[in-house]
C-alpha positions in Angstrom: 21.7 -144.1 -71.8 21.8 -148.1 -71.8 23.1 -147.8 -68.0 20.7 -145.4 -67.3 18.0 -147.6 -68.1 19.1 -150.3 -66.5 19.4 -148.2 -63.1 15.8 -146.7 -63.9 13.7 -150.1 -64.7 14.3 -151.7 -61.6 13.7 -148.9 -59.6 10.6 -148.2 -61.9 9.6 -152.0 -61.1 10.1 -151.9 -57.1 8.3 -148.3 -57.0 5.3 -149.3 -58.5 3.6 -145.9 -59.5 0.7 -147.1 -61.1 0.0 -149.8 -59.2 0.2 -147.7 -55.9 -2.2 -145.2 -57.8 -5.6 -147.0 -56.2 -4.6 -146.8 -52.6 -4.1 -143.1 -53.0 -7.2 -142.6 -54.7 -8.4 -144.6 -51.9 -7.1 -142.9 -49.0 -7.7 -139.4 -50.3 -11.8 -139.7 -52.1 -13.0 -138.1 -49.3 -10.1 -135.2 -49.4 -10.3 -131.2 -51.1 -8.1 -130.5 -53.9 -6.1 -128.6 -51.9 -5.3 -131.2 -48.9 -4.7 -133.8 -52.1 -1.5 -131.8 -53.2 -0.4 -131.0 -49.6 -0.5 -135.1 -49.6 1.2 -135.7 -52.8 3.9 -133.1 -52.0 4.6 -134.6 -48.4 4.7 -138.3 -50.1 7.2 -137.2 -52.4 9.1 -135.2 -49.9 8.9 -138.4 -47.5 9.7 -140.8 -50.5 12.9 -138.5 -51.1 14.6 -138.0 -48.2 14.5 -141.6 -47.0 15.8 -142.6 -50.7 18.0 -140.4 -50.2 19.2 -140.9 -46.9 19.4 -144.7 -47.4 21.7 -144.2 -50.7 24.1 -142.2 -48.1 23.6 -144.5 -45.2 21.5 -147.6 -45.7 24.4 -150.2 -45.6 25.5 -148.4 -42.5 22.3 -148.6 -40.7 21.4 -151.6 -41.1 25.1 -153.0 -39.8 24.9 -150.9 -36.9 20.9 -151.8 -35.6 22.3 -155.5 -37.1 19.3 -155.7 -39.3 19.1 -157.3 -42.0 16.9 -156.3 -45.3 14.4 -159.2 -44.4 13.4 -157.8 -41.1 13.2 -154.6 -43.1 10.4 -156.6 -45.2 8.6 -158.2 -42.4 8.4 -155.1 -40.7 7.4 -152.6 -43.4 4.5 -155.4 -44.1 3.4 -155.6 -40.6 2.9 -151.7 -40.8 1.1 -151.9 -44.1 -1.3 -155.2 -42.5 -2.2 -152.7 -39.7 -3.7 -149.9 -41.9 -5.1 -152.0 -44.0 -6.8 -154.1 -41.4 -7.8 -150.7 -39.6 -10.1 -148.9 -42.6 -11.3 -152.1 -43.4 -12.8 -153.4 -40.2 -13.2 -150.2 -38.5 -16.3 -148.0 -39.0 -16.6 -145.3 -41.6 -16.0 -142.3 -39.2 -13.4 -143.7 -37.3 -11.1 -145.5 -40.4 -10.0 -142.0 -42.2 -6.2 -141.5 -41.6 -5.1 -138.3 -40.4 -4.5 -136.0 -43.6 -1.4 -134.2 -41.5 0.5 -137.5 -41.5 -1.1 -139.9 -44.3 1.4 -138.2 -47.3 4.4 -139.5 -45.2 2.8 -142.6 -43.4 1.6 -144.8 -45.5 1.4 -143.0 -48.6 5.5 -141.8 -48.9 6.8 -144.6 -47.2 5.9 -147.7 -47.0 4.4 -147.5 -50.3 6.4 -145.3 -52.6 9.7 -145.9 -50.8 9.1 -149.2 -48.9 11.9 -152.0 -48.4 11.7 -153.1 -52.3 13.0 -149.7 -53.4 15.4 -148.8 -50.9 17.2 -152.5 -51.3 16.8 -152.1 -55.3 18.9 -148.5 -54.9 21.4 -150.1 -52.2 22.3 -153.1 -54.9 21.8 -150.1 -57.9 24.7 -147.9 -56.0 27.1 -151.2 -55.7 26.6 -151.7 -59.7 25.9 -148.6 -61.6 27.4 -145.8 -59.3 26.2 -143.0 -57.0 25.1 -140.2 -59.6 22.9 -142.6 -62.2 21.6 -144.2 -58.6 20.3 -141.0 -58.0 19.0 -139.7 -61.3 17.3 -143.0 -62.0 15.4 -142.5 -57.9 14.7 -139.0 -58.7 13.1 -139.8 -62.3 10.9 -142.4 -60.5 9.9 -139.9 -58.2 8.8 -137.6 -60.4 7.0 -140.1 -62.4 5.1 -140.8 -59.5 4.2 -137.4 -58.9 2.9 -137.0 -62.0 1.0 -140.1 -61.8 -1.0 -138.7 -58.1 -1.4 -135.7 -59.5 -3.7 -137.2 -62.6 -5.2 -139.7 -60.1 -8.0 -136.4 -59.8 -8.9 -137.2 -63.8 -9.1 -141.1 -63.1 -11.3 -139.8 -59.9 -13.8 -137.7 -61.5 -14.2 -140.3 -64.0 -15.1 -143.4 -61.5 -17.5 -141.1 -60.0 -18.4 -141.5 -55.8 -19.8 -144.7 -55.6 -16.5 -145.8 -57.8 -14.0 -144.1 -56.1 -15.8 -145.7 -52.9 -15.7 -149.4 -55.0 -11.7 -148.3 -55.6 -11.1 -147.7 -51.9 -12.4 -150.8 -50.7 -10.4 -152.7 -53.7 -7.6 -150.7 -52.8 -7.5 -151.6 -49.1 -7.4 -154.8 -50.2 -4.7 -155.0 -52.4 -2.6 -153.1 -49.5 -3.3 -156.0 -47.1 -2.5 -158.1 -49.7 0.7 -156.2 -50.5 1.4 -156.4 -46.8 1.2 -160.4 -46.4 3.2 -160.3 -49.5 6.5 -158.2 -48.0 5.9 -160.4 -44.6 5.5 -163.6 -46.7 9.5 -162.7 -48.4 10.5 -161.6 -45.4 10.0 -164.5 -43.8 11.2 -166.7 -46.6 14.0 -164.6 -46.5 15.1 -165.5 -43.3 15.3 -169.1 -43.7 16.9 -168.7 -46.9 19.2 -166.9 -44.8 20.1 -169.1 -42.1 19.1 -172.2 -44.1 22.2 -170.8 -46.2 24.3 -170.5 -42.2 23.6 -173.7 -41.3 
Protein backbone atom coordinates (compact mmCIF):
# COMPACT_ATOMS: atom_id res chain seq x y z
CA UNK A 1 0.00 0.00 0.00
CA UNK A 2 2.92 2.51 1.18
CA UNK A 3 4.51 2.03 -2.47
CA UNK A 4 1.38 2.36 -3.90
CA UNK A 5 0.86 5.67 -2.61
CA UNK A 6 3.98 6.82 -3.29
CA UNK A 7 3.56 5.89 -7.13
CA UNK A 8 -0.08 7.46 -6.92
CA UNK A 9 0.67 11.12 -5.19
CA UNK A 10 2.98 12.18 -7.60
CA UNK A 11 1.08 11.24 -10.38
CA UNK A 12 -2.04 12.73 -8.52
CA UNK A 13 0.14 15.99 -8.17
CA UNK A 14 1.42 16.27 -12.05
CA UNK A 15 -2.29 15.39 -13.25
CA UNK A 16 -3.92 17.94 -11.55
CA UNK A 17 -7.76 16.81 -11.72
CA UNK A 18 -9.25 19.49 -9.96
CA UNK A 19 -7.29 22.11 -10.94
CA UNK A 20 -7.79 21.19 -14.73
CA UNK A 21 -11.73 21.04 -13.76
CA UNK A 22 -12.24 25.01 -14.90
CA UNK A 23 -10.87 24.78 -18.32
CA UNK A 24 -13.29 21.97 -19.02
CA UNK A 25 -16.04 23.66 -17.69
CA UNK A 26 -14.75 26.35 -19.80
CA UNK A 27 -14.32 24.78 -22.96
CA UNK A 28 -17.60 22.79 -22.84
CA UNK A 29 -20.52 25.65 -21.16
CA UNK A 30 -21.72 26.07 -24.34
CA UNK A 31 -21.94 22.03 -25.06
CA UNK A 32 -25.24 19.29 -24.64
CA UNK A 33 -25.01 16.68 -22.10
CA UNK A 34 -24.46 14.37 -24.57
CA UNK A 35 -21.41 16.01 -26.59
CA UNK A 36 -19.98 16.65 -22.72
CA UNK A 37 -19.50 12.74 -22.19
CA UNK A 38 -18.46 12.09 -25.86
CA UNK A 39 -15.59 14.75 -24.54
CA UNK A 40 -14.89 13.31 -21.36
CA UNK A 41 -14.72 9.73 -22.77
CA UNK A 42 -12.28 10.88 -25.68
CA UNK A 43 -10.06 12.86 -23.00
CA UNK A 44 -9.68 9.86 -21.03
CA UNK A 45 -9.26 7.62 -24.00
CA UNK A 46 -6.53 10.28 -25.32
CA UNK A 47 -5.06 10.69 -21.63
CA UNK A 48 -4.72 6.65 -21.70
CA UNK A 49 -3.23 5.62 -24.54
CA UNK A 50 -0.37 8.20 -24.60
CA UNK A 51 0.22 7.18 -20.73
CA UNK A 52 0.28 4.21 -21.85
CA UNK A 53 2.21 4.24 -24.81
CA UNK A 54 4.97 6.48 -23.08
CA UNK A 55 5.28 3.80 -20.06
CA UNK A 56 6.08 1.24 -23.03
CA UNK A 57 8.09 3.60 -25.16
CA UNK A 58 8.83 7.06 -23.77
CA UNK A 59 12.52 6.58 -23.03
CA UNK A 60 12.84 5.17 -26.49
CA UNK A 61 11.23 8.01 -28.22
CA UNK A 62 12.66 10.51 -27.02
CA UNK A 63 16.44 8.87 -27.62
CA UNK A 64 15.53 8.23 -31.03
CA UNK A 65 13.87 12.03 -32.15
CA UNK A 66 17.04 13.08 -29.59
CA UNK A 67 14.62 15.07 -27.54
CA UNK A 68 14.90 15.76 -24.43
CA UNK A 69 11.92 16.17 -21.64
CA UNK A 70 12.54 20.09 -21.71
CA UNK A 71 11.68 20.45 -25.31
CA UNK A 72 8.80 18.21 -24.38
CA UNK A 73 7.81 21.19 -21.88
CA UNK A 74 8.47 24.08 -24.12
CA UNK A 75 6.62 22.54 -26.65
CA UNK A 76 3.46 21.16 -24.90
CA UNK A 77 3.34 25.09 -23.48
CA UNK A 78 3.69 26.62 -26.84
CA UNK A 79 0.52 24.49 -27.78
CA UNK A 80 -1.31 25.32 -24.64
CA UNK A 81 -0.20 29.52 -25.29
CA UNK A 82 -1.90 29.08 -28.74
CA UNK A 83 -5.49 28.01 -27.53
CA UNK A 84 -5.37 30.05 -24.88
CA UNK A 85 -4.40 33.15 -26.81
CA UNK A 86 -7.02 32.01 -29.60
CA UNK A 87 -10.56 32.01 -27.33
CA UNK A 88 -9.37 34.84 -25.69
CA UNK A 89 -8.64 37.36 -28.42
CA UNK A 90 -10.71 35.95 -30.96
CA UNK A 91 -14.45 36.76 -31.22
CA UNK A 92 -17.18 34.73 -29.59
CA UNK A 93 -18.30 32.77 -32.76
CA UNK A 94 -15.14 32.13 -34.12
CA UNK A 95 -13.07 30.95 -30.57
CA UNK A 96 -15.23 27.62 -29.84
CA UNK A 97 -12.90 24.54 -30.39
CA UNK A 98 -14.17 21.94 -32.51
CA UNK A 99 -16.14 19.43 -30.17
CA UNK A 100 -14.88 16.27 -32.59
CA UNK A 101 -11.27 17.01 -31.55
CA UNK A 102 -11.32 19.24 -28.14
CA UNK A 103 -11.62 15.70 -25.80
CA UNK A 104 -8.17 14.72 -27.33
CA UNK A 105 -6.63 18.21 -28.11
CA UNK A 106 -6.40 20.12 -25.43
CA UNK A 107 -8.58 18.58 -23.09
CA UNK A 108 -6.70 14.69 -23.00
CA UNK A 109 -3.52 15.84 -23.77
CA UNK A 110 -1.83 18.56 -23.00
CA UNK A 111 -3.81 18.95 -20.00
CA UNK A 112 -4.57 15.61 -18.39
CA UNK A 113 -1.52 13.91 -19.86
CA UNK A 114 0.83 16.75 -20.66
CA UNK A 115 4.84 16.60 -20.23
CA UNK A 116 4.47 16.75 -16.13
CA UNK A 117 2.72 13.41 -16.12
CA UNK A 118 4.30 11.48 -18.70
CA UNK A 119 7.99 12.47 -17.13
CA UNK A 120 6.46 11.71 -13.45
CA UNK A 121 5.38 7.92 -14.91
CA UNK A 122 8.85 7.56 -16.86
CA UNK A 123 10.94 8.39 -13.35
CA UNK A 124 7.72 6.23 -11.40
CA UNK A 125 8.58 3.07 -13.77
CA UNK A 126 12.53 3.42 -12.98
CA UNK A 127 11.60 3.39 -9.10
CA UNK A 128 8.50 1.57 -8.23
CA UNK A 129 8.06 -0.91 -11.25
CA UNK A 130 5.86 -1.36 -14.26
CA UNK A 131 2.51 -2.89 -12.74
CA UNK A 132 2.17 -0.15 -9.59
CA UNK A 133 3.25 2.47 -12.53
CA UNK A 134 0.27 1.49 -14.17
CA UNK A 135 -2.33 1.04 -11.41
CA UNK A 136 -1.31 4.30 -9.83
CA UNK A 137 -1.91 6.14 -13.89
CA UNK A 138 -5.01 4.35 -14.26
CA UNK A 139 -6.39 5.32 -10.62
CA UNK A 140 -5.59 8.97 -11.61
CA UNK A 141 -7.42 8.53 -14.55
CA UNK A 142 -10.32 7.48 -13.25
CA UNK A 143 -10.23 10.05 -10.68
CA UNK A 144 -10.30 12.48 -13.22
CA UNK A 145 -13.13 11.06 -14.87
CA UNK A 146 -15.10 11.23 -12.15
CA UNK A 147 -14.16 14.65 -11.38
CA UNK A 148 -15.53 15.85 -15.39
CA UNK A 149 -18.18 14.04 -15.00
CA UNK A 150 -19.53 16.15 -11.68
CA UNK A 151 -18.12 19.34 -13.32
CA UNK A 152 -22.22 19.34 -14.68
CA UNK A 153 -23.27 19.82 -10.73
CA UNK A 154 -20.48 22.54 -10.17
CA UNK A 155 -22.03 23.97 -13.68
CA UNK A 156 -25.55 24.23 -12.86
CA UNK A 157 -24.65 25.71 -9.70
CA UNK A 158 -22.42 28.89 -11.24
CA UNK A 159 -25.27 29.46 -13.43
CA UNK A 160 -24.57 31.04 -17.28
CA UNK A 161 -23.17 34.18 -16.58
CA UNK A 162 -20.71 32.08 -14.08
CA UNK A 163 -19.85 29.45 -16.04
CA UNK A 164 -19.19 32.36 -18.75
CA UNK A 165 -16.99 34.29 -15.62
CA UNK A 166 -15.29 30.49 -15.28
CA UNK A 167 -14.34 30.34 -18.95
CA UNK A 168 -12.75 33.57 -19.18
CA UNK A 169 -10.84 32.69 -15.71
CA UNK A 170 -10.13 29.44 -17.01
CA UNK A 171 -8.55 30.66 -20.28
CA UNK A 172 -6.44 32.43 -18.26
CA UNK A 173 -5.13 30.13 -16.06
CA UNK A 174 -4.36 27.91 -19.32
CA UNK A 175 -2.15 30.73 -20.67
CA UNK A 176 -0.76 30.95 -17.60
CA UNK A 177 -0.22 27.24 -17.26
CA UNK A 178 1.37 27.49 -20.72
CA UNK A 179 4.13 30.25 -19.92
CA UNK A 180 4.65 28.18 -16.94
CA UNK A 181 5.67 24.68 -18.88
CA UNK A 182 7.73 27.10 -21.40
CA UNK A 183 9.17 29.08 -18.54
CA UNK A 184 10.82 25.26 -17.05
CA UNK A 185 11.44 24.29 -20.16
CA UNK A 186 13.52 26.83 -20.82
CA UNK A 187 15.15 26.81 -17.44
CA UNK A 188 15.56 23.43 -18.07
CA UNK A 189 17.73 23.81 -20.83
CA UNK A 190 20.24 25.85 -19.36
CA UNK A 191 20.27 23.81 -16.43
CA UNK A 192 21.07 21.35 -18.82
CA UNK A 193 23.89 22.51 -20.78
CA UNK A 194 24.92 24.93 -17.97
CA UNK A 195 25.49 21.32 -16.30
CA UNK A 196 27.68 20.28 -20.11
CA UNK A 197 29.62 23.07 -19.97
Amino acid sequence: MRQFLLSFIPIFVAMDALGILPMYIGFTEHLKNKDKRNIINQSIITALAIGIVFLFLGKWIFMILGVMVFDFKIAGGLVLLAIALRDLLQHEKFRRLSTDTMGAVPIGTPLVVGPAVLTTIIILLDSYGLSLTVLSFLANLIITWVTFFSARSISDFLGKAGSKAVSKIAHLLLAAIAVMMMRKGIVDTIAYFVGKG
